[in-house]
N, C-alpha and C positions, 0 to 999 in steps of 0.2 A: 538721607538728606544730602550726603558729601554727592552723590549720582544726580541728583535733581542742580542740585547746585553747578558740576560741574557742566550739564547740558544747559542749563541757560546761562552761564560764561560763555562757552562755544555758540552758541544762540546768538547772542550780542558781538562778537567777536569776528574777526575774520582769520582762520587759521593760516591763511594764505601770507596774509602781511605781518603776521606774529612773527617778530625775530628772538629768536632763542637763543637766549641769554647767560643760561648757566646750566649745569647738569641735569638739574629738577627741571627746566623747561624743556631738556628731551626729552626725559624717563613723559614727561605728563604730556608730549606729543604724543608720543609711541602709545602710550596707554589708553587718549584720545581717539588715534587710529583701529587699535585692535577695538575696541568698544565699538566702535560703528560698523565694526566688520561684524563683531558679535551682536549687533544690534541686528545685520541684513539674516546673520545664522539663524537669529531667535524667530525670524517671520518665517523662515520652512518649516515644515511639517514635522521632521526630523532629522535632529543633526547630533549626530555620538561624539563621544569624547575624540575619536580621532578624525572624522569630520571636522570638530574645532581646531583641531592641534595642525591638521594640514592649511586649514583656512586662515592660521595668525602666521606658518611659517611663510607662508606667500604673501606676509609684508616684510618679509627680507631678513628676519632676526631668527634665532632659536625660541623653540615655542615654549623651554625652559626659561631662558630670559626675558618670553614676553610676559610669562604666569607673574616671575620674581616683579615685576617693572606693575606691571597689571595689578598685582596682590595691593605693593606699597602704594599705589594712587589711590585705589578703590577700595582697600579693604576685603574684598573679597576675591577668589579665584576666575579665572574666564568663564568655567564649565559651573561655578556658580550663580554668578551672572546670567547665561543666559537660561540658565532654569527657573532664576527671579522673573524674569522677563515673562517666559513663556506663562509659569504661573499669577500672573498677575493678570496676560491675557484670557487664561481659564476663569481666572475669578470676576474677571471682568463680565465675560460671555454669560456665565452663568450670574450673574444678578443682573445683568442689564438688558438680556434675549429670553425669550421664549423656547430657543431651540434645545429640541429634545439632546439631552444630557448625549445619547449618541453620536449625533452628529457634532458635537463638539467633541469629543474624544477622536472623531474621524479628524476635524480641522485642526488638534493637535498630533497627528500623525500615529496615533493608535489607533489599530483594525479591531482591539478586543475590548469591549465595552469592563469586564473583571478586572482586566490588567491598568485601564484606564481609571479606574477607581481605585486601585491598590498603590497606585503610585502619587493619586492624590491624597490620597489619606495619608501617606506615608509623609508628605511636605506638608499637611498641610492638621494632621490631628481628627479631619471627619471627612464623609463621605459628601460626592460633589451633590448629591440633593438635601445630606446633610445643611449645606453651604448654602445652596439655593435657597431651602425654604426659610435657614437663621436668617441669612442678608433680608429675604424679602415678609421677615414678621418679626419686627425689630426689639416686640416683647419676649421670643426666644432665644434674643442675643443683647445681653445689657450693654456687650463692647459694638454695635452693631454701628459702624461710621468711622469707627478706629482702624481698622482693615482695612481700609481705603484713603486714597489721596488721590483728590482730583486731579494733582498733577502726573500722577503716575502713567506710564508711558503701559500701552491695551498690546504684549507680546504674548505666543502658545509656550506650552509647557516641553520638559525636556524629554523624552521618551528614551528612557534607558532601552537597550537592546532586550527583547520580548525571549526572556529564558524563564522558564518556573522549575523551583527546584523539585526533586524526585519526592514523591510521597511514598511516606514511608507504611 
């Protein structure tokens, strides 16, 4: 709610003309800005933890200080963020497209269909047709509408770096 709310403040607003006032009004600029960066992250295909960490320090601050600044506004981490983001666009695609479960794993920047389902399950509790077939037969999901907010902003998921460990 605090993210929904804070984008349609900024919506209404002009950041331009906003004069800054007191401490909290730059920590919540600064945390404004990295968020729209992490918003442009969340639409590539894949971006790692140091992909973000380079992309907050090229707004001029320590990516340490932007996380601290970021955390207390939002609540959550940057590299959490935009994993909300992306999976919210997975869950999106998947109840509201036809496209085979593949090629959304491709548009989220996964080349392995196993790895792309393991890291859903992993966020998310079941498998992406698991998800598909609850969303779209809503007597196999009693919470089926609760998972969803229409205002919720349609970004891809975060794609850890593709290692499996050694079997034993």
């Amino acid at each position: 709610r605090g993210l929904f709310l804070e984008l349609l403040l900024e919506l209404l607003s002009d950041d331009e003309t906003t004069e800054v006032r007191s401490p909290g009004d730059t920590a919540l600029r600064l945390a404004s800005q990295a968020r729209r960066r992490l918003q442009q992250l969340a639409e590539q295909p894949v971006a790692t933890a140091d992909y973000i960490q380079n992309a907050l320090q090229e707004l001029g601050l320590s990516y340490a200080h932007q996380c601290r600044i970021f955390k207390q506004c939002y609540g959550i981490s940057p590299l959490q963020y935009v994993t909300e983001l992306r999976l919210t666009r997975i869950k999106n695609l998947l109840r509201d497209t036809k496209l085979p479960i593949s090629e959304i794993a491709e548009l989220a920047g996964v080349e392995r269909l196993g790895y792309f389902s393991r890291l859903f399950r992993q966020h998310t509790g079941q498998s992406p047709r698991e998800y598909r077939r609850r969303q779209l037969n809503p007597t196999l999901n009693p919470a089926a509408g609760s998972d969803h907010d229409a205002a919720t902003p349609a970004p891809p998921v975060v794609a850890a770096p593709e290692s499996t460990p050694a079997r034993r």
